[in-house]
C-alpha positions in Angstrom: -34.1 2.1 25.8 -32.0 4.9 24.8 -29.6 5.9 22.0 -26.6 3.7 21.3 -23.8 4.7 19.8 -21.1 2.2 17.9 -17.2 3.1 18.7 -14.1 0.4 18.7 -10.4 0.7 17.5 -9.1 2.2 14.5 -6.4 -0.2 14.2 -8.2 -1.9 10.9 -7.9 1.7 8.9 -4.2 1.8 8.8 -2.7 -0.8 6.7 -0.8 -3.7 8.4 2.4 -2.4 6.8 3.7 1.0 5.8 3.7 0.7 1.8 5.0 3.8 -0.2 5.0 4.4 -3.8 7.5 6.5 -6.2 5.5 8.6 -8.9 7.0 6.3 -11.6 5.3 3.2 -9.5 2.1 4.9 -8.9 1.9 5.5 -12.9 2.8 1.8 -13.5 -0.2 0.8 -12.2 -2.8 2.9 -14.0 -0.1 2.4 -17.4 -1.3 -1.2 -18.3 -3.7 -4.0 -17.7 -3.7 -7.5 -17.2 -3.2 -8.0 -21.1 -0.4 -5.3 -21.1 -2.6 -3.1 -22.6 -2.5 0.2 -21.8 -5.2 0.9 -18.8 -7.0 4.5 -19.4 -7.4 6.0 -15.8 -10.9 7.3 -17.0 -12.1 3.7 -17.9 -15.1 2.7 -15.5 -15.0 5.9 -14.0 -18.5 5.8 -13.6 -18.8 2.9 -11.7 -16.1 3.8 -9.6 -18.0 6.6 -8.8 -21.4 5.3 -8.1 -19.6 2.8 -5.5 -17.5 5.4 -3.7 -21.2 7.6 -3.7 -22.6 4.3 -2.0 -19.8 4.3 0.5 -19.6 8.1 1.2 -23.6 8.4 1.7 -24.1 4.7 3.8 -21.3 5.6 6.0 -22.5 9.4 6.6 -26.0 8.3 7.3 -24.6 5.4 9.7 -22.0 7.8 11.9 -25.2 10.2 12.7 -25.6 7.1 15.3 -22.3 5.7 15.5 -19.0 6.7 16.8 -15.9 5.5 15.8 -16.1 1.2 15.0 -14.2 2.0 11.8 -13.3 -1.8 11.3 -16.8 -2.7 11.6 -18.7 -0.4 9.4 -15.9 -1.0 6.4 -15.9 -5.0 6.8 -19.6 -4.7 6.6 -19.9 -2.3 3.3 -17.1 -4.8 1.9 -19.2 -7.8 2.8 -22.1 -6.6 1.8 -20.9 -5.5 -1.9 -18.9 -8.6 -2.3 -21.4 -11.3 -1.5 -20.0 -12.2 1.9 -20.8 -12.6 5.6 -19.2 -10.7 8.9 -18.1 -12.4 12.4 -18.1 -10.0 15.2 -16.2 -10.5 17.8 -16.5 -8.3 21.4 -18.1 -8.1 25.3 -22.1 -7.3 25.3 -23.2 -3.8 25.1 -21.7 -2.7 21.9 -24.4 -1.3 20.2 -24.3 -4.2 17.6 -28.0 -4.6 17.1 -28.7 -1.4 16.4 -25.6 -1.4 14.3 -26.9 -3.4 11.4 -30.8 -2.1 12.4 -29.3 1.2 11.5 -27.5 -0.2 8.2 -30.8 -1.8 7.1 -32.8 1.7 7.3 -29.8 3.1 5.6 -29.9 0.8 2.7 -33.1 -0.1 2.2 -33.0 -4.2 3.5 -35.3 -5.8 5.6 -33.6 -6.4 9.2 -33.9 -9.6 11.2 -32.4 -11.1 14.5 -31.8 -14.3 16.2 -31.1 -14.8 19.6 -29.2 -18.0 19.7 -29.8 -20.3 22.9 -28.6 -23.9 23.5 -32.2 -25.4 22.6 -32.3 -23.2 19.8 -33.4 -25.8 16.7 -32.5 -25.8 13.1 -36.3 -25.2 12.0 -36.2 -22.9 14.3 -34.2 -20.7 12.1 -35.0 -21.8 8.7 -38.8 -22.3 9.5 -41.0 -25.7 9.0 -44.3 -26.8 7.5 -47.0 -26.2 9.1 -50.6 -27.8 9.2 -53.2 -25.5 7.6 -57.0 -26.4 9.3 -58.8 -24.5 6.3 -56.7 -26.4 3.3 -56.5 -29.8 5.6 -52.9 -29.8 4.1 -49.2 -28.7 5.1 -47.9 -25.5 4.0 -44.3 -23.8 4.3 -44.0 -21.6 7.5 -41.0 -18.8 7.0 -38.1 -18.8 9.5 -36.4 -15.4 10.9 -33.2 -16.2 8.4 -35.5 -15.0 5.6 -34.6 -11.3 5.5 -32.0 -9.4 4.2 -29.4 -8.5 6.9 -29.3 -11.1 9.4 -28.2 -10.7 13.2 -27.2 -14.1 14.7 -26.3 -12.8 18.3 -24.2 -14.9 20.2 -24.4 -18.1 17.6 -21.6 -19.7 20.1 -24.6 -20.6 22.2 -26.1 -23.1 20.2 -25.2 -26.8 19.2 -23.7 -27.7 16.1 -26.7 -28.6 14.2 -28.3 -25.3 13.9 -24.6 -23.6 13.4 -25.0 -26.0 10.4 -28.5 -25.0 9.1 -27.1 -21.6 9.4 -24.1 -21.7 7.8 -25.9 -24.1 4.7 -28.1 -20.9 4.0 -25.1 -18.7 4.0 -23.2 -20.3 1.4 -26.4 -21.5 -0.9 -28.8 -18.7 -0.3 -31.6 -20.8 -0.3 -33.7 -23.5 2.2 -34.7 -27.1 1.3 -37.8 -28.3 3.1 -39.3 -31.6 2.4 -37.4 -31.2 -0.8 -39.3 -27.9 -1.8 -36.2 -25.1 -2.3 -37.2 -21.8 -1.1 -34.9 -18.8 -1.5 -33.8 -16.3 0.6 -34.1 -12.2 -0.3 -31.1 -11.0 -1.8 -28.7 -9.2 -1.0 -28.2 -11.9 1.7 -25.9 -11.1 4.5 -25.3 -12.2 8.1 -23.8 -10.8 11.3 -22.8 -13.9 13.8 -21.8 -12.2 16.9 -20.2 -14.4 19.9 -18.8 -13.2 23.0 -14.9 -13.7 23.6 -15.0 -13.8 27.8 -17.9 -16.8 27.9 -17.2 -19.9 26.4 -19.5 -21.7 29.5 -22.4 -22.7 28.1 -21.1 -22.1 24.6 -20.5 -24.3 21.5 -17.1 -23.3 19.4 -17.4 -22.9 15.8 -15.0 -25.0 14.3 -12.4 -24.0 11.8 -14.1 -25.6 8.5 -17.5 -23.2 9.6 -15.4 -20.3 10.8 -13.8 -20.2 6.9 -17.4 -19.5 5.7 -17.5 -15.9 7.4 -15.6 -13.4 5.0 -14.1 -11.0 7.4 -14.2 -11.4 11.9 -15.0 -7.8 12.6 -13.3 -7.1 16.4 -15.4 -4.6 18.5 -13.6 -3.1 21.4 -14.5 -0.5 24.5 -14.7 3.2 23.0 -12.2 5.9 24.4 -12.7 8.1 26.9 -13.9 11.1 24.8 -16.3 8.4 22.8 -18.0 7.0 25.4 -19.0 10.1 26.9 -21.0 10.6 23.7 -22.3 7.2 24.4 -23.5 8.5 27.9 -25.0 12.2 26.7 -26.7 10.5 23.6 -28.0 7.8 25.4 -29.2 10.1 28.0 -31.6 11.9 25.9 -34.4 9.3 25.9 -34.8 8.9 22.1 -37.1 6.5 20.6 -34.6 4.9 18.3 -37.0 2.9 15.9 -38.7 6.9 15.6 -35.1 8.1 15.4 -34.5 5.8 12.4 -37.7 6.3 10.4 -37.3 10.3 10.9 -33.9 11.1 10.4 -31.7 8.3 9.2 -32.2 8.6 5.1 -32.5 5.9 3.1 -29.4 6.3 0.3 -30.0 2.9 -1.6 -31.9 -0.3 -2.5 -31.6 -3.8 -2.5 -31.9 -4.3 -6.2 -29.0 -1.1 -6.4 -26.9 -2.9 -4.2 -27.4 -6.0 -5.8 -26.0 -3.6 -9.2 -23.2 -2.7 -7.5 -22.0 -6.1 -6.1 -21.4 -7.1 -10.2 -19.2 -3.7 -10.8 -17.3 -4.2 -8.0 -16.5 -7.7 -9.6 -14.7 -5.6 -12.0 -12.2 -3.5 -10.6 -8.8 -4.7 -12.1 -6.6 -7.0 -10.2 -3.4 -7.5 -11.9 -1.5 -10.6 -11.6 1.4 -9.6 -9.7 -1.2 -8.4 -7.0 -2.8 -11.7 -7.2 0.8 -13.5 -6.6 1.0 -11.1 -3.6 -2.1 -11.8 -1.8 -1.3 -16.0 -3.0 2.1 -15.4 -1.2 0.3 -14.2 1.9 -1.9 -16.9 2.1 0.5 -19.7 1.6 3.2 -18.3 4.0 0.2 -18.8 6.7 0.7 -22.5 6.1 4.5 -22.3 7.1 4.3 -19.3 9.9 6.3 -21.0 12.6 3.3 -19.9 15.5 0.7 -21.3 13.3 -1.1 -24.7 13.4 -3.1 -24.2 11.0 -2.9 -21.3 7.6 -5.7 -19.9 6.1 -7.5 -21.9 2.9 -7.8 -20.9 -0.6 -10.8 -19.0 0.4 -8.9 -16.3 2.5 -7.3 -15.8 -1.2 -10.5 -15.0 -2.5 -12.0 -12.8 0.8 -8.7 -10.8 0.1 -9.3 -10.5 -3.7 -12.9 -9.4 -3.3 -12.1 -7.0 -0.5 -9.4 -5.1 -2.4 -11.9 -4.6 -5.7 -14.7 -3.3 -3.0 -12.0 -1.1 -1.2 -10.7 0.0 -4.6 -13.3 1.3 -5.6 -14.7 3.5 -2.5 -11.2 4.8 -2.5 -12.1 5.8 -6.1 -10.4 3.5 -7.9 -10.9 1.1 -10.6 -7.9 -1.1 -9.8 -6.7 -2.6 -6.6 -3.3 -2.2 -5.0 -1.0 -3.9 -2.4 -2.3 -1.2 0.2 -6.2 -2.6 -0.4 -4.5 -6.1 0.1 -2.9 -4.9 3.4 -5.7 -2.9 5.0 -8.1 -6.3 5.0 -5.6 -8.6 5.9 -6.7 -8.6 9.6 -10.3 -9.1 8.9 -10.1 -12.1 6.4 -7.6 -13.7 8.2 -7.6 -14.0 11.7 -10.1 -16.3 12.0 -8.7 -18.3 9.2 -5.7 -19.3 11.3 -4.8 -21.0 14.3 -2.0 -20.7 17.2 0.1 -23.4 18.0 0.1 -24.6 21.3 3.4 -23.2 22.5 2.5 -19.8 21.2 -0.6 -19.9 22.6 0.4 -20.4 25.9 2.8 -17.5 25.5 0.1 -15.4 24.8 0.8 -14.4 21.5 -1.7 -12.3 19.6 -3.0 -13.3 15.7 -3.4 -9.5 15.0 0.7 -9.1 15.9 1.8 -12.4 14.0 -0.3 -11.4 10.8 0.9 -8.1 11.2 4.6 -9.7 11.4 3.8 -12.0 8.4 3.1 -9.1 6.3 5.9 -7.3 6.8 8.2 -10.4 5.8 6.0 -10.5 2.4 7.6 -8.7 -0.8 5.5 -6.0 -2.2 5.1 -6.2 -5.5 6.4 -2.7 -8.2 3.5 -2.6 -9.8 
């Protein structure tokens, strides 16, 4: 095979909204804490600064192979320091394999993948006990979901059952067998692609197991001056697995990442921020196009996003314009179009984008 490259839209990187700030605003928010305190602009400087490093390197080492795909490289960093797990939606072809094969390389985690068919079995993925001839006894075989980043390509093709013995290990990290709990590596984090043009053949997720994802990453064609990069790059013949042993660097480690997921847990988040991103979520539930809002755990995706997107701006507190840049992501799948709507062919991205806008911003 040749060499891939990623691309997609850039819609994700500009927030939802247009948010401006005075100077006196922009002061505000560095001027006191969530005690009223005064906040010192210098405090947890350095771990702001060890998570933007992390960012900077990881995504310089990753666009050596990738072009464009902005939304998908920054959902996956944010996941990734924030505990969660990534839905990727877009047509075959994408370079989405070697997308997280190349993240793996880059930060030092053990890559696996699952191609998901419709006789696909839970053990299959979680593994089974096995007979052992030379012990004359049973002993615990390893599935593929014991690695570190997890490709579940096209996980809309299997039956509910294994969607379920996925999505137990992605909320508990661990696998019960015969009542024995085994563990999975950490950091733990999977990439469930499914393709939006198929649904023959396929098995929906339903809403309850979509709200387990933390973002839905979309993945679209590249532009014209992209994909002709795709064609001279994969023209040259490259072994990619030599490719990413020779000249993709390894910037980090699983135990370092595992560091930075607990300081990213403490950028500030001041409560009128958190009233913001509760408003968002709860006007979901009224949106007149909606059937169904988003759940108390979009609140938290948001939350957890802005501290990780925070801090690889180089800050050590969140602001509405965090809040607005991962609304997309954490919330699209949350929600569903009503019937009418839907027939009209009304887009989530557009509503949400719509939503925002009717949302006050809070003067921080």
């Amino acid at each position: 095979m040749g060499f891939w490259v990623g691309f997609g839209s850039t819609d994700f990187l500009a927030p939802a909204i247009a948010i401006t700030y005075s100077p006196k605003q922009t002061a505000n928010m560095t001027d006191s804490n969530e005690s009223g305190a005064p906040m010192d602009p210098m405090e947890g400087s350095s771990t702001v600064s060890e998570v933007r490093a992390f960012f900077e390197q990881v995504s310089g080492e990753v666009g050596k192979v990738f072009v464009g795909q902005e939304e998908l490289v920054t959902t996956a960093l944010v996941a990734l320091v924030s505990g969660g797990h990534v839905l990727i939606e877009g047509v075959p072809g994408l370079g989405k394999t070697l997308f997280v094969k190349t993240l793996g390389r880059v930060i030092g985690c053990q890559f696996g993948r699952i191609q998901f068919t419709a006789d696909l079995m839970p053990s299959d993925v979680t593994g089974a006990p096995i007979f052992d001839m030379k012990t004359q006894d049973f002993r615990f075989r390893p599935g593929p979901v014991f690695t570190q980043l997890l490709l579940a390509d096209e996980i809309n093709r299997s039956p509910a059952k294994t969607h379920a013995a996925l999505l137990e290990i992605m909320q508990e990290s661990r696998v019960t067998i015969d009542g024995v709990t085994h563990s999975v590596p950490l950091p733990f984090l999977v990439f469930a692609t499914q393709n939006p043009l198929e649904s023959e053949g396929t098995y929906s997720l339903p809403e309850a197991q979509l709200d387990r994802f933390m973002f839905k990453a979309m993945v679209g064609y590249p532009s014209e001056e992209e994909e002709t990069r795709v064609l001279e790059m994969h023209s040259r013949k490259v072994d990619m697995d030599r490719y990413l042993a020779t000249e993709i660097r390894n910037v980090t480690s699983a135990e370092a990442i595992y560091g930075l997921i607990q300081k990213v847990s403490e950028i500030r988040v001041e409560p009128k921020l958190l009233q913001y991103i509760n408003k968002i979520v709860r006007t979901t539930r009224a949106w007149p196009t909606f059937h169904l809002g988003a759940s108390p755990r979009a609140g938290l995706s948001l939350v957890q996003g802005a501290r990780a997107l925070a801090a690889f701006r180089g800050r050590n507190y969140a602001v509405p314009d965090d809040v607005s840049e991962i609304v997309l992501p954490a919330l699209r799948h949350r929600v569903v179009l009503g019937a009418e709507a839907e027939v009209d062919g009304t887009s989530i991205d557009q509503e949400l984008r719509t939503l925002l806008k009717s949302v006050e911003v809070p003067r921080m």
